[in-house]
BAFI-3210 file (N, C-alpha, C; in Angstrom, 3 decimals, decimal comma, padded with zeros to 6 digits):
// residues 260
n [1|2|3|4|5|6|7|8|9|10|11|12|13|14|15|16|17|18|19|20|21|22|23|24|25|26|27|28|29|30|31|32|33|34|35|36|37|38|39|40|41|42|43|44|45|46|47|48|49|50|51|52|53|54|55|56|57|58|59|60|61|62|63|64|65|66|67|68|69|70|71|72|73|74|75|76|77|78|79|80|81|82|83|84|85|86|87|88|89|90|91|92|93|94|95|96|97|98|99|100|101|102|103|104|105|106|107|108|109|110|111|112|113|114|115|116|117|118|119|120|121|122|123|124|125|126|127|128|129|130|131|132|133|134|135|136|137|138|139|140|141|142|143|144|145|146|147|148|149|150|151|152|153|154|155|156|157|158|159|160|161|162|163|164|165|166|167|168|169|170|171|172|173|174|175|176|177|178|179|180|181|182|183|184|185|186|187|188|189|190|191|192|193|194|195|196|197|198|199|200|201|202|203|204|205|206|207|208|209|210|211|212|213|214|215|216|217|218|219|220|221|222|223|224|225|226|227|228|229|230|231|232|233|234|235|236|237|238|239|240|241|242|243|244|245|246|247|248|249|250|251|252|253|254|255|256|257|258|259|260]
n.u [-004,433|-005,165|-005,544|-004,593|-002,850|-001,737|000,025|001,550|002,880|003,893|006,190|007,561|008,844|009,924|011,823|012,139|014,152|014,580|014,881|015,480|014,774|014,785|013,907|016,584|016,587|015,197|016,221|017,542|015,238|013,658|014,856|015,521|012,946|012,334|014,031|012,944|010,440|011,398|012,032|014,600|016,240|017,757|020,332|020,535|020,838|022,008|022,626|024,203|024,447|022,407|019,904|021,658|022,294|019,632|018,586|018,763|017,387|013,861|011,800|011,070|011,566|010,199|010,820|009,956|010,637|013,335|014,672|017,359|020,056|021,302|019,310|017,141|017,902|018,418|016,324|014,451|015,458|015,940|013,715|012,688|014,157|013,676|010,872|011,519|012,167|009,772|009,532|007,902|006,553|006,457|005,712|006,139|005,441|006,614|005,959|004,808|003,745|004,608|006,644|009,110|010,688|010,018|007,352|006,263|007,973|006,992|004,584|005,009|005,890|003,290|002,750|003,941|003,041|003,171|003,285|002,064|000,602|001,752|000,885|-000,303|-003,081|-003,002|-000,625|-002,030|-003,782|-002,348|-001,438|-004,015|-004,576|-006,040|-005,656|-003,420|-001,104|000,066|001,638|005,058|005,882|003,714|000,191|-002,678|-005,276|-007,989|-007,652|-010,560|-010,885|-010,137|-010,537|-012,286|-010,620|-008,813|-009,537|-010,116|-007,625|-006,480|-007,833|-006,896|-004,232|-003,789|-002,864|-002,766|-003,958|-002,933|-004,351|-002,575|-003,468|-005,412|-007,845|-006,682|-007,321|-007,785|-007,358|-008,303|-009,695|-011,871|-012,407|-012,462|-010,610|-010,802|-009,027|-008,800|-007,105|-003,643|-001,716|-001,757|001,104|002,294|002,815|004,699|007,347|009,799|009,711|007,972|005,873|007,413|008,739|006,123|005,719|008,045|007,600|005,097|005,910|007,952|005,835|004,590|005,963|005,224|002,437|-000,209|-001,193|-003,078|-003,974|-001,312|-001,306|-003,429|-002,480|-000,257|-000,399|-002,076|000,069|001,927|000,068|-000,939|001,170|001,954|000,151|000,448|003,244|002,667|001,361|003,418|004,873|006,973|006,929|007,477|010,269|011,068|008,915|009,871|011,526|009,844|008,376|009,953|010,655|007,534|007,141|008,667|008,159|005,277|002,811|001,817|-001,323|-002,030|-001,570|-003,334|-006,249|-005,863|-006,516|-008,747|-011,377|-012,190]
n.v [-008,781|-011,651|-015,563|-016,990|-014,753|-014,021|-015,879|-016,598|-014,202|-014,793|-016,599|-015,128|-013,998|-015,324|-016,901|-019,832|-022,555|-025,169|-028,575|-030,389|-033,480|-034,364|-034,600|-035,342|-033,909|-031,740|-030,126|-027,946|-026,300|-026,190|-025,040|-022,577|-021,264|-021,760|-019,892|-017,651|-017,040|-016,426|-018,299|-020,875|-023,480|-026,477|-029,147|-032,443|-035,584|-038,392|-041,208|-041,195|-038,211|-037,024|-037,279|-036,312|-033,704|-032,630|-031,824|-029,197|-028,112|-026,324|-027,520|-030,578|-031,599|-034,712|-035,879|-038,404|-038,813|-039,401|-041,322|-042,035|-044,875|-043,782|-042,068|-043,896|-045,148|-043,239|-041,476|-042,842|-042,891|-040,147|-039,014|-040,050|-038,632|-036,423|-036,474|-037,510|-035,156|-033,579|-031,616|-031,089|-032,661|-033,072|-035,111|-035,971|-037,862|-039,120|-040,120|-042,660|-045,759|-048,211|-048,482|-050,364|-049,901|-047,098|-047,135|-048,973|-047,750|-045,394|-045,752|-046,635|-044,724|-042,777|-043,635|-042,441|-039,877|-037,665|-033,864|-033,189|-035,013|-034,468|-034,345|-035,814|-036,768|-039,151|-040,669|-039,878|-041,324|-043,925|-044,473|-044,804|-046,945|-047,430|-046,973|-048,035|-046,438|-043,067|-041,873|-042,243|-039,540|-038,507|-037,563|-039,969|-039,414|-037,500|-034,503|-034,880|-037,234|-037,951|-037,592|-038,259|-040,573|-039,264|-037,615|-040,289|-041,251|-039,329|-039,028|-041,766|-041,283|-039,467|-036,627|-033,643|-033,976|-033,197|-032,601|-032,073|-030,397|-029,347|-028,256|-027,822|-030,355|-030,049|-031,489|-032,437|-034,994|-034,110|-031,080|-029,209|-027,851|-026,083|-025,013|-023,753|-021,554|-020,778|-021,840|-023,223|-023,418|-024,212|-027,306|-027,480|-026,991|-028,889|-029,696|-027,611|-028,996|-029,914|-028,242|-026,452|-028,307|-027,990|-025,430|-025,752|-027,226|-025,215|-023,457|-025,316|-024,898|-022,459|-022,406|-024,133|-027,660|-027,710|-025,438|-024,149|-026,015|-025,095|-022,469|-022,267|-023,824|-021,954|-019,609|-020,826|-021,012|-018,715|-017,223|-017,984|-017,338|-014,999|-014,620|-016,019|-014,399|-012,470|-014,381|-016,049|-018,327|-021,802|-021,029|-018,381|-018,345|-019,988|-018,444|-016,551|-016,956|-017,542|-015,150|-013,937|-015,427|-014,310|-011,312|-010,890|-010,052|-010,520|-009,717|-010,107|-012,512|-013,686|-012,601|-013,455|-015,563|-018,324|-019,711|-023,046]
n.w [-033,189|-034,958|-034,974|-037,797|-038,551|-036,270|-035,611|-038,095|-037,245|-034,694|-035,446|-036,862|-035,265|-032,732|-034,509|-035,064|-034,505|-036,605|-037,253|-039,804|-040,981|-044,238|-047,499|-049,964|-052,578|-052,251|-050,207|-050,567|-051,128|-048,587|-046,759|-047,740|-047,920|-045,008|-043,921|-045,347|-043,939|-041,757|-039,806|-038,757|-040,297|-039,889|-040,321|-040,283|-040,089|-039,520|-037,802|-035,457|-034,999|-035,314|-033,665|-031,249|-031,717|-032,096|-030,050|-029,723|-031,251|-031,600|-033,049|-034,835|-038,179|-040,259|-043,044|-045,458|-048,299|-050,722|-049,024|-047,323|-046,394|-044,066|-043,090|-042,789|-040,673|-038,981|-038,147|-035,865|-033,651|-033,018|-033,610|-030,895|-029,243|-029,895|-028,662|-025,980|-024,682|-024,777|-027,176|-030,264|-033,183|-036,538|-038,952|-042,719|-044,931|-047,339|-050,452|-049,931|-049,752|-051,827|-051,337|-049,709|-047,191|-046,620|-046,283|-044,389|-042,208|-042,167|-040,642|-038,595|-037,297|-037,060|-035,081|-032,871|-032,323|-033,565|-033,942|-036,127|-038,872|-042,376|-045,728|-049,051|-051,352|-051,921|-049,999|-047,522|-047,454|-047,462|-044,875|-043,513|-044,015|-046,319|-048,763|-051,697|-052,355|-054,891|-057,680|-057,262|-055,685|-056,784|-056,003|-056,903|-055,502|-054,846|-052,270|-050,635|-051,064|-049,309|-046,994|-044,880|-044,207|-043,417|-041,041|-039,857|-039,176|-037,756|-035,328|-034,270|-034,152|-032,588|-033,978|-035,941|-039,349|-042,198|-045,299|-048,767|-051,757|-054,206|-052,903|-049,533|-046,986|-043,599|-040,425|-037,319|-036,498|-035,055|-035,713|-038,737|-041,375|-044,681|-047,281|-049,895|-051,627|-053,136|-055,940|-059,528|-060,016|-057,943|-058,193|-060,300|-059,246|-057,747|-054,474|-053,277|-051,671|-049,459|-048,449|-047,460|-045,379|-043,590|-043,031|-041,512|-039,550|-038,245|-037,439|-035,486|-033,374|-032,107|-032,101|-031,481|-032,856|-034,862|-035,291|-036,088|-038,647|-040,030|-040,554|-041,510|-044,022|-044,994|-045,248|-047,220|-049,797|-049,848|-050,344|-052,787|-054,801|-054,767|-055,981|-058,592|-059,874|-060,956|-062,348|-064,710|-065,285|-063,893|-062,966|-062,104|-060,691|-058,564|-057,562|-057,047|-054,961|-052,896|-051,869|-051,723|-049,718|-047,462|-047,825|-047,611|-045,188|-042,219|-041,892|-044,590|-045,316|-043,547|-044,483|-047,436|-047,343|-048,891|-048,015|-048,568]
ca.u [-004,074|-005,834|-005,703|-003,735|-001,981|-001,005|000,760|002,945|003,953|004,833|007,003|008,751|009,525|010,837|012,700|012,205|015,063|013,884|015,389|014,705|015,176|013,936|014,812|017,721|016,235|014,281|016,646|017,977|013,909|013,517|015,865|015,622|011,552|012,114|014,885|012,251|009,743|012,172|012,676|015,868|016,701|019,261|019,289|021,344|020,588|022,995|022,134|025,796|024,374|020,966|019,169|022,276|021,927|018,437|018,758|019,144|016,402|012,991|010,762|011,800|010,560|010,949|010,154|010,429|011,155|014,553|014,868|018,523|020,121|021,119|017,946|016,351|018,370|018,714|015,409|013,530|016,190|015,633|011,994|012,805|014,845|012,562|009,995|011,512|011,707|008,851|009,523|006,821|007,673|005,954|005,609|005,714|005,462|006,621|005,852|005,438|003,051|005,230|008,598|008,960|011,232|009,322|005,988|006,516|008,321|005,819|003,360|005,480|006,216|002,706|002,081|005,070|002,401|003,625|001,685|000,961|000,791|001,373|000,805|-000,935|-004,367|-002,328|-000,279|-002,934|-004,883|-002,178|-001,354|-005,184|-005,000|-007,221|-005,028|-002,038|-000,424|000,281|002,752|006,182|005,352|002,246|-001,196|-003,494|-006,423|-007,985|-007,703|-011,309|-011,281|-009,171|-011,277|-012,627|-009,317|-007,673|-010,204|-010,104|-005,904|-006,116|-008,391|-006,620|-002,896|-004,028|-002,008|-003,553|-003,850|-003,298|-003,879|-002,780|-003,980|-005,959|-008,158|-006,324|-008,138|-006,773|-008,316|-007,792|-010,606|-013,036|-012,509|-011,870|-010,922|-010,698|-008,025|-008,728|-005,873|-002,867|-001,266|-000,927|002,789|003,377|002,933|005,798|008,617|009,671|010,251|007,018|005,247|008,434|008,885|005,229|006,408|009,246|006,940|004,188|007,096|008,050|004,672|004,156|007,123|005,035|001,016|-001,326|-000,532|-004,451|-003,400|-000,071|-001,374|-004,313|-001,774|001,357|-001,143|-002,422|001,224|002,378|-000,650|-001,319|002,010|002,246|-000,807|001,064|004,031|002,554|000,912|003,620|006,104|006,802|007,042|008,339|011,946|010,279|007,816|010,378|012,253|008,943|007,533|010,542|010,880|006,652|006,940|009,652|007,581|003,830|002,180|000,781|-002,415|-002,376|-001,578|-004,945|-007,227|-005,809|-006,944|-009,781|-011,589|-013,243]
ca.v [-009,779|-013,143|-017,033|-016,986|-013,553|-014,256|-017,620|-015,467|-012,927|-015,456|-017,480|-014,382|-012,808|-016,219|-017,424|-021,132|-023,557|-026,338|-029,513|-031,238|-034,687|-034,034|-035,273|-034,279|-033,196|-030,753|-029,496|-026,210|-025,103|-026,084|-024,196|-021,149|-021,012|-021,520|-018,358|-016,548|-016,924|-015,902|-019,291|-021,193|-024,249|-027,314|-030,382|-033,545|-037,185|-040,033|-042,041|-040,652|-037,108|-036,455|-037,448|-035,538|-032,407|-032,147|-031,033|-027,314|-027,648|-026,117|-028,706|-031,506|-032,298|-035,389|-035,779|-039,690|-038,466|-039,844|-041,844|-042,986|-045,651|-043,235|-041,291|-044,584|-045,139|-041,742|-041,514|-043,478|-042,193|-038,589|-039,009|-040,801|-037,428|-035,130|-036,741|-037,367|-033,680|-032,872|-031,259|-030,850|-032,833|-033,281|-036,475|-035,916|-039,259|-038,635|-041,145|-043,951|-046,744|-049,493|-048,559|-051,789|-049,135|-046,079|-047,723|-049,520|-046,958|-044,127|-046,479|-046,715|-042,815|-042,588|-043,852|-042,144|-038,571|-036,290|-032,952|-032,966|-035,486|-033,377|-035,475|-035,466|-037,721|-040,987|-040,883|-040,090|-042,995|-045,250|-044,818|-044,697|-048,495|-047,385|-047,067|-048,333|-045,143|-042,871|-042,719|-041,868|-038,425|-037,413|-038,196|-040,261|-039,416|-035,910|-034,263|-035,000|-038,247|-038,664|-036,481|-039,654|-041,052|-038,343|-037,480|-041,580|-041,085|-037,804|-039,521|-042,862|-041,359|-038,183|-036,123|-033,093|-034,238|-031,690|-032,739|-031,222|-030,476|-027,987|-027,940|-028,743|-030,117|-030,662|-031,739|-033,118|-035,474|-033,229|-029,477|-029,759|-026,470|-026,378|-023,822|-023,293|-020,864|-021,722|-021,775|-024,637|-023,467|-025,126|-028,576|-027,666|-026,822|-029,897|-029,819|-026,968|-029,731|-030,668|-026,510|-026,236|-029,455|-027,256|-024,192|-026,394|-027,628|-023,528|-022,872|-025,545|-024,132|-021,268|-022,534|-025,704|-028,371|-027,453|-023,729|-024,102|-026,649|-024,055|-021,114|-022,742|-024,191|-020,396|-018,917|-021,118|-020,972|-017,191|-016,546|-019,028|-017,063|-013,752|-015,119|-016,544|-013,443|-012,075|-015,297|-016,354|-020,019|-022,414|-021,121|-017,367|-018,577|-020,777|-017,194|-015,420|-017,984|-017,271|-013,491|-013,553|-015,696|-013,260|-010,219|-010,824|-009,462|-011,445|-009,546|-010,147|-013,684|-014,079|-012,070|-013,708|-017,049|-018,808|-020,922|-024,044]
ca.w [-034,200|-034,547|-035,942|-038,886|-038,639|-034,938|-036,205|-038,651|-036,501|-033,574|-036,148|-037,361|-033,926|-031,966|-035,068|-034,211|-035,255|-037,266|-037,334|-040,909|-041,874|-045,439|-049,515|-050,695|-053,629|-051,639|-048,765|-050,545|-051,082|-047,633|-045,678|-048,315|-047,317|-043,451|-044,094|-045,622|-043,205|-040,378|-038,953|-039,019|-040,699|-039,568|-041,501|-040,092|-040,281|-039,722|-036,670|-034,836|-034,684|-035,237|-031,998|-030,187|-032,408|-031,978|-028,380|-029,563|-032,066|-031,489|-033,666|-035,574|-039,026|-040,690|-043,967|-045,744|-049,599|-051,282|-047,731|-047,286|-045,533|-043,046|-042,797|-042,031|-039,297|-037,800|-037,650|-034,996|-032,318|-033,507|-033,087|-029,610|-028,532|-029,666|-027,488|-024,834|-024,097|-025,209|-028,412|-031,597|-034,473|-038,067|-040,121|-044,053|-045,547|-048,937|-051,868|-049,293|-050,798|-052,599|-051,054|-048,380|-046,305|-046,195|-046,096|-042,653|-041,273|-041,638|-039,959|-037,026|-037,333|-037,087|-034,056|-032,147|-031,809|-034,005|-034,235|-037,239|-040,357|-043,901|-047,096|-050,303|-050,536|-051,291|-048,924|-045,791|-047,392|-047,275|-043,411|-042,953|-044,328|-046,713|-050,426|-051,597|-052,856|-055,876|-058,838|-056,466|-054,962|-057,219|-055,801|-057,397|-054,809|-054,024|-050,814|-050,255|-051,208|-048,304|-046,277|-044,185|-043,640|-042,661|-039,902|-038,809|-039,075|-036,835|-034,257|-034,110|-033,989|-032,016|-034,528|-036,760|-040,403|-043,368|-046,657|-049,498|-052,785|-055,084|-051,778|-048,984|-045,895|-042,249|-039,380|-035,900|-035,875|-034,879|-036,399|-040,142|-041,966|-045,793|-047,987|-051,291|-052,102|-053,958|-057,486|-059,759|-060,236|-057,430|-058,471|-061,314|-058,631|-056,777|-052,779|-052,086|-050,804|-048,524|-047,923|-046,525|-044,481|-043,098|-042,816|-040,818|-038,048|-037,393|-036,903|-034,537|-032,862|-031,807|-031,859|-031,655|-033,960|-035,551|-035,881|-036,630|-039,901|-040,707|-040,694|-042,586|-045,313|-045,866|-045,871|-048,278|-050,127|-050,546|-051,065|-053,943|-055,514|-055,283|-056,827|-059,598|-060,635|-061,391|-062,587|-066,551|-065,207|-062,733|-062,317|-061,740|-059,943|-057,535|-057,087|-056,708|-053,917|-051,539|-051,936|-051,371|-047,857|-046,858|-048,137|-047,091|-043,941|-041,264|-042,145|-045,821|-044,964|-043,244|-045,489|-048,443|-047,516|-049,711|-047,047|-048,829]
c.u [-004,604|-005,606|-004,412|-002,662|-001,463|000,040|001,902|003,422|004,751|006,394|008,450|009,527|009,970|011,939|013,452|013,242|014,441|014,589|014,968|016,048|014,259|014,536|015,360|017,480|015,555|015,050|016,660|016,241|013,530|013,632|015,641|014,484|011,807|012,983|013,742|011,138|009,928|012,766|014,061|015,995|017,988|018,847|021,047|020,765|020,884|022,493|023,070|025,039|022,784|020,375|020,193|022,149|020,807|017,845|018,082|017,635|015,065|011,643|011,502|010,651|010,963|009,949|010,647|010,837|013,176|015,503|016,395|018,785|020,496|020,163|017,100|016,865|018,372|017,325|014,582|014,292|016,014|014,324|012,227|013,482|013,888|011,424|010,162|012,070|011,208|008,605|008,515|007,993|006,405|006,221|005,097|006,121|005,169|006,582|005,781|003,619|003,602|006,116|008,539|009,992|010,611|008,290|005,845|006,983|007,528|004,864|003,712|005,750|005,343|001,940|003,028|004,565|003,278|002,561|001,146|001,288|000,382|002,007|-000,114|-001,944|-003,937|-001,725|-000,861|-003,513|-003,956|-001,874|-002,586|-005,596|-005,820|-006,765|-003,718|-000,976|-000,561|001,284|003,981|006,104|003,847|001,144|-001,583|-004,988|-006,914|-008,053|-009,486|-012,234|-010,608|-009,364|-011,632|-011,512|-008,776|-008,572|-010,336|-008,158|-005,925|-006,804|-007,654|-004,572|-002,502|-003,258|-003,519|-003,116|-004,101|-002,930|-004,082|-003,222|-004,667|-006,783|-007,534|-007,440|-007,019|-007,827|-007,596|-008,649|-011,692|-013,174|-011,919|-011,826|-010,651|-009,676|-008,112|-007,686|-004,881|-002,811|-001,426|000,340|003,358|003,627|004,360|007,006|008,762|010,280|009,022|006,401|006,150|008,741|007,344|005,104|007,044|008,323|005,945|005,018|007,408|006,891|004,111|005,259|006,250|003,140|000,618|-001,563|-002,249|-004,154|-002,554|-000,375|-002,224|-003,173|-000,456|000,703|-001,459|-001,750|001,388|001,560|-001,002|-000,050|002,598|001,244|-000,166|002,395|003,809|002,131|002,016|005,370|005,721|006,369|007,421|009,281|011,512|009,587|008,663|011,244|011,153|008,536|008,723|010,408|009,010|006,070|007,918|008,780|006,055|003,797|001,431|-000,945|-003,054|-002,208|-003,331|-005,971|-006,747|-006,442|-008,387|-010,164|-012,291|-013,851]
c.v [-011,142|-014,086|-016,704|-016,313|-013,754|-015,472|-017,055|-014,768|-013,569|-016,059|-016,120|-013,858|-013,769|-017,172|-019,001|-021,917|-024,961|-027,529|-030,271|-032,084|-034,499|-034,716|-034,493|-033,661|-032,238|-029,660|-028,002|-025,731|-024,821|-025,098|-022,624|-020,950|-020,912|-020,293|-017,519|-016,228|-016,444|-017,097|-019,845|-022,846|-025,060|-028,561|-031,460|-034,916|-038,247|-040,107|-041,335|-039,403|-036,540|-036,585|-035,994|-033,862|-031,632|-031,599|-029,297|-027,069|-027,063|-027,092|-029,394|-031,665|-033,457|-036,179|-037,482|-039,455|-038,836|-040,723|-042,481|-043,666|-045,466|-042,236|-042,452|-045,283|-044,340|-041,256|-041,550|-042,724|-040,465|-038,457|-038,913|-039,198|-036,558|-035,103|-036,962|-036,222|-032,582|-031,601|-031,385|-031,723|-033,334|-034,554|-035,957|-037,394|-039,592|-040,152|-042,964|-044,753|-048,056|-049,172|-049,521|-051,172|-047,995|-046,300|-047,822|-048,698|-045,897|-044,984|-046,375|-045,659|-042,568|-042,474|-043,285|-040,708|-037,659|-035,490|-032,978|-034,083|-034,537|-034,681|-035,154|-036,718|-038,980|-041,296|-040,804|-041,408|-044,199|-045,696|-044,583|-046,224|-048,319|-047,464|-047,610|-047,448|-044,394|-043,103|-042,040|-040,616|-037,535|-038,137|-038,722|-040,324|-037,644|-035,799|-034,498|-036,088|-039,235|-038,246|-037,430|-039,763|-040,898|-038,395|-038,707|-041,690|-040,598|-038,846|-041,054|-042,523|-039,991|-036,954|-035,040|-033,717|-033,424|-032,733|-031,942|-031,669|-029,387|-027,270|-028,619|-028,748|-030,722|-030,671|-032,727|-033,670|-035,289|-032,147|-029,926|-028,227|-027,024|-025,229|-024,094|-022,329|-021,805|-021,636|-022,957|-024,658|-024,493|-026,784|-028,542|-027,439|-028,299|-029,377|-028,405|-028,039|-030,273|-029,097|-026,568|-027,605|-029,017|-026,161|-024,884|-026,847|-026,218|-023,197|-023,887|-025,515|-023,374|-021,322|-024,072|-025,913|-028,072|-025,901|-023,627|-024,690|-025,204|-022,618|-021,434|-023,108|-022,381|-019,661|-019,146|-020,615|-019,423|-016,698|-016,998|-018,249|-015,742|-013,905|-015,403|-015,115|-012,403|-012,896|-015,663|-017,550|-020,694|-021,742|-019,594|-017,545|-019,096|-019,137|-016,477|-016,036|-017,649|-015,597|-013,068|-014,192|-015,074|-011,740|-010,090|-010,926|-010,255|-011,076|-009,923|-011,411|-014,235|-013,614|-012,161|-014,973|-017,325|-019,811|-021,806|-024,350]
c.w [-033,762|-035,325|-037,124|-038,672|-037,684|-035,580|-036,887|-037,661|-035,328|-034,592|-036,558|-036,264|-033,223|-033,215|-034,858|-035,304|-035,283|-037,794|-038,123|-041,373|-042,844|-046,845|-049,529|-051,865|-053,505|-050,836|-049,530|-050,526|-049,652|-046,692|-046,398|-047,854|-046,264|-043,611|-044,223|-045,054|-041,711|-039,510|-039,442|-039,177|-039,991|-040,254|-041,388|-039,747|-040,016|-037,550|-035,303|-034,195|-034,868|-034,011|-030,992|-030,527|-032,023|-031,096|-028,892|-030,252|-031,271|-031,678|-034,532|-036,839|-039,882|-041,897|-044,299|-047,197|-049,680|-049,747|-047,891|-046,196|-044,286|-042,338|-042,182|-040,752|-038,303|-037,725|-036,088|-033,732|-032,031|-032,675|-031,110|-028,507|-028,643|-028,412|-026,236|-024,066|-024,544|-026,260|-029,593|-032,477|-035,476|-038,518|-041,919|-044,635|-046,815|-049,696|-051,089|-050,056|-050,863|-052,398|-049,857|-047,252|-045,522|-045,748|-044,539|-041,947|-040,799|-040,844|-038,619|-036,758|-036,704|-035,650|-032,477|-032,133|-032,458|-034,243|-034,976|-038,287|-041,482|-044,752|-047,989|-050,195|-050,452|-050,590|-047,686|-046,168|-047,492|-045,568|-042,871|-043,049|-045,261|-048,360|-050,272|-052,007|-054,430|-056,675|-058,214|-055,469|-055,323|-056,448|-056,654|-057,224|-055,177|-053,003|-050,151|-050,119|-049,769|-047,304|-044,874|-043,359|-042,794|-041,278|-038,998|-038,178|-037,662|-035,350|-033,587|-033,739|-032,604|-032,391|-035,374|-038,087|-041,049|-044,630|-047,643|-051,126|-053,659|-053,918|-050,787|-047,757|-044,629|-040,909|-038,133|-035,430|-035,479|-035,711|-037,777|-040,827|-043,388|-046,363|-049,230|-052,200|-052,455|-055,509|-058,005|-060,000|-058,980|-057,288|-059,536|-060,657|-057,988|-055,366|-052,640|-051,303|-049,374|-047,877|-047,270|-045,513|-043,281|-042,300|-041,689|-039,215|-037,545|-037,163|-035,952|-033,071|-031,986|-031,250|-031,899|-032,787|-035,138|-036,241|-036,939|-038,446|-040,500|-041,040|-041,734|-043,914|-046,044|-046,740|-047,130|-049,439|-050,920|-050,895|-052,488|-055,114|-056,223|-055,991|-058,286|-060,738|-061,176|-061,863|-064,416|-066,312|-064,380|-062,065|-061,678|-060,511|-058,494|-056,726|-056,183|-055,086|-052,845|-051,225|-051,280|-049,813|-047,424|-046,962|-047,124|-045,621|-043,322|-041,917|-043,348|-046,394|-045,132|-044,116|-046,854|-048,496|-047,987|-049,046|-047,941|-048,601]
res [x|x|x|x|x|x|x|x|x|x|x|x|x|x|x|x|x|x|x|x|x|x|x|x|x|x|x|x|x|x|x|x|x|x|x|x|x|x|x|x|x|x|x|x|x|x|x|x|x|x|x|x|x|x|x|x|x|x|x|x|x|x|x|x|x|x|x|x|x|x|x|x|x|x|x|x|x|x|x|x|x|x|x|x|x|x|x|x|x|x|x|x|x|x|x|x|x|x|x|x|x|x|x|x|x|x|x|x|x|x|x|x|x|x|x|x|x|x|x|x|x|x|x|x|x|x|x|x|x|x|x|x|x|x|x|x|x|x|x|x|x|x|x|x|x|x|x|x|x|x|x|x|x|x|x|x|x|x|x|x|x|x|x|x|x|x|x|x|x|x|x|x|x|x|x|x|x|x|x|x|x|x|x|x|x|x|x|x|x|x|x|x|x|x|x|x|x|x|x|x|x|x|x|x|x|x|x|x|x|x|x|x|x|x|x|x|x|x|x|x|x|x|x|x|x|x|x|x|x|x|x|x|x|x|x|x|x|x|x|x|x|x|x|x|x|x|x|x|x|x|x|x|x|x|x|x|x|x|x|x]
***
């Protein structure tokens, strides 16, 4: 077993606990996806208990979407724990742009080495310095318009960058893979983009933060395809999408993927 398929099968067989600061408008998809992928979900925040919590965790992910006033506190200390014993942790830097909270903070997120940055093209291009954002969580870029960016991001924060999109691309500065797989259903659910967030932190649980992005982008990705094919619509489709990252085969993982 190799690349991709290895990545699944580690994730399902150490069952890594995943420590998400994430939107509340997201958490239940969250936690139901890391379930269905085998890993394990925890999801605490407030300044009091997060850092001390996070001990047990495996990887931390910390998403900026529906940011509250105790998410932006319990933050930075979180971070600060994770790292200082040497723990993996994710940056999703949801809808940040024109929020004068989120904005600044992902910047300083940014530079605190997380493995991986996951975002959509306006958001890499606004912590690339390079845009000012989209319309709250939608893009207004493509992932390839942000292609640049990302690769000056990745090199300048020493983090892998995945962006997503119809193609997503990710790169660590040097190696750049492309993924073409993927539904458009899943632009009509809200929180996949915050679930392959989730999914991207258990897989760097288990592999290199370059892997780990290339292999969590796929999952999601091919299992979003097989879902769809057989969903009426969104709410189908949101059923089908957990039941097909619980279902699908490391192997059928990897040889589903549509390299760009």
């Amino acid at each position: 077993m190799s690349g991709v398929a290895s990545v699944v099968d580690a994730v399902r067989s150490a069952a890594p606990l995943v420590h998400c600061i994430t939107a509340t408008v997201s958490m239940n998809l969250v936690a139901d996806a890391l379930l269905a992928t085998g890993a394990r979900p925890m999801m605490t925040e407030t300044e009091a208990e997060a850092p001390v919590v996070d001990a047990v965790a495996d990887v931390l992910l910390i998403n900026l979407g529906t940011l509250s006033a105790d998410g932006a506190a319990g933050i930075p200390p979180t971070v600060a724990a994770a790292r200082d014993r040497g723990a993996p942790w994710v940056l999703d830097p949801a809808a940040i742009g024109r929020g004068p909270v989120r904005t600044p903070l992902a910047h300083e997120l940014a530079g605190r080495g997380p493995a991986v940055i996951r975002g959509n093209a306006s958001e890499i291009l606004v912590l690339a310095r390079a845009g000012e954002g989209g319309r709250g969580a939608d893009s207004t870029a493509r992932p390839e318009d942000a292609a640049a960016a990302a690769a000056s991001l990745a090199r300048a924060s020493g983090s892998v960058v995945a962006v997503s999109g119809p193609v997503d691309v990710i790169t660590d500065g040097d190696r750049v893979r492309r993924i073409a797989s993927g539904s458009p259903l899943l632009t009509r659910v809200t929180g996949t983009g915050c679930a392959l967030g989730g999914l991207t932190a258990a897989c760097c649980a288990v592999a290199d933060p370059f892997e780990a992005a290339v292999a969590a982008t796929a999952w999601l990705t091919g299992a979003s395809e097989r879902a769809a094919a057989a969903s009426r619509g969104p709410g189908s489709f949101r059923v089908g999408l957990l039941d097909e990252l619980f279902l699908v085969t490391p192997a059928e993982v990897e040889g589903g993927v549509r390299w760009g």
